[in-house]
C-alpha positions in Angstrom: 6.6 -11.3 -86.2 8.0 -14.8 -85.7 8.7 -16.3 -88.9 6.9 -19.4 -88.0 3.7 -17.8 -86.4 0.8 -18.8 -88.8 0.3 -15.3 -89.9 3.6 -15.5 -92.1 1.7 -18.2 -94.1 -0.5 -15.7 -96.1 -3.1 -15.1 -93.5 -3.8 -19.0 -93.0 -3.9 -20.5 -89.7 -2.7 -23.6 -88.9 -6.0 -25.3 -89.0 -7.0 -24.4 -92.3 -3.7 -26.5 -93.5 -3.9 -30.4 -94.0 -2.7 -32.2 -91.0 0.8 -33.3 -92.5 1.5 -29.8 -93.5 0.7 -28.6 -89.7 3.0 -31.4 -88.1 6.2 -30.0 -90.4 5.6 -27.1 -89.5 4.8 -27.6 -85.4 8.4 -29.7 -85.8 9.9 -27.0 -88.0 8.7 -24.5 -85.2 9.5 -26.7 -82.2 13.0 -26.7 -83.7 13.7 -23.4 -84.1 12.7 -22.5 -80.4 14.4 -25.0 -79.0 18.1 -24.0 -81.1 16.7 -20.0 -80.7 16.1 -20.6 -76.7 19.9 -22.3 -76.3 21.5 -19.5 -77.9 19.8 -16.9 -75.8 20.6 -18.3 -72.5 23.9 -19.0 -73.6 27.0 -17.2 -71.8 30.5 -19.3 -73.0 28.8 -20.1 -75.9 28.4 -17.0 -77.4 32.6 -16.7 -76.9 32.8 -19.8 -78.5 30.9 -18.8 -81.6 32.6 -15.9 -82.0 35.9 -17.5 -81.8 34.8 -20.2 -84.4 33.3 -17.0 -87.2 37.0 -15.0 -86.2 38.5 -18.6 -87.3 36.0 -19.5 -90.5 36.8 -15.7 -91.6 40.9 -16.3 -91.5 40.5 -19.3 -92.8 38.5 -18.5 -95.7 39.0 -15.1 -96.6 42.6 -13.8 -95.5 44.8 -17.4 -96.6 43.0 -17.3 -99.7 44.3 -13.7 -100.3 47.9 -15.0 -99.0 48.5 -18.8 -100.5 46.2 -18.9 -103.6 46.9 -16.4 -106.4 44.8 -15.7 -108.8 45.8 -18.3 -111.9 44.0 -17.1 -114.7 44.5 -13.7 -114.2 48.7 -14.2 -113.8 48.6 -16.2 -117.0 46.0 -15.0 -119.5 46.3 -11.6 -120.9 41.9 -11.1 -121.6 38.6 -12.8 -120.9 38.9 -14.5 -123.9 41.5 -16.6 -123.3 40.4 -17.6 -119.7 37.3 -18.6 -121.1 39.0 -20.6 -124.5 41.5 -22.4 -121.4 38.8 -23.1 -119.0 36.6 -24.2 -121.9 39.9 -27.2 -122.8 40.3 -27.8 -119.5 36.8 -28.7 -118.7 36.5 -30.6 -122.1 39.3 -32.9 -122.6 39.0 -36.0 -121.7 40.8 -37.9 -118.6 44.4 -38.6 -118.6 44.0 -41.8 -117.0 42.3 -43.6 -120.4 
């Protein structure tokens, strides 16, 4: 079932709604087609969004396993005294005063 077909709206159709509710939800709709219609017919596209997740992935998961180690754990011994440093970290005022 499409997720914007009037049946997903608890049996309601679109007529029983008032008329500024129907007109989000014809632009919500026409939106979705229009953005769900380019990506189907897409050929190159499809290359290029792969390449861009392969790149969001590195980027995001394998350099934060390389270039930032994990601070608190290094340097506190328990949970308690993350939380006590995070809790004066957070608190103190700016340096800049």
């Amino acid at each position: 079932m499409d997720i914007l077909s009037p049946k997903a709206y608890s049996g309601q159709s679109l007529s029983d709604l008032p008329a500024k509710e129907r007109l989000v939800i014809k632009t919500i709709r026409t939106i979705y087609r229009f953005y769900a219609d380019g990506f189907r017919s897409m050929r190159v596209g499809r290359k290029l969004w792969l390449l861009i997740g392969i790149k969001l992935f590195v980027m995001f998961a394998l350099v934060k396993v390389f270039f930032f180690p994990d601070f608190l754990e290094e340097n506190f011994a328990n949970d308690d005294e993350r939380a006590e440093y995070i809790l004066q970290t957070m608190t103190q005022g700016s340096s800049h005063d």
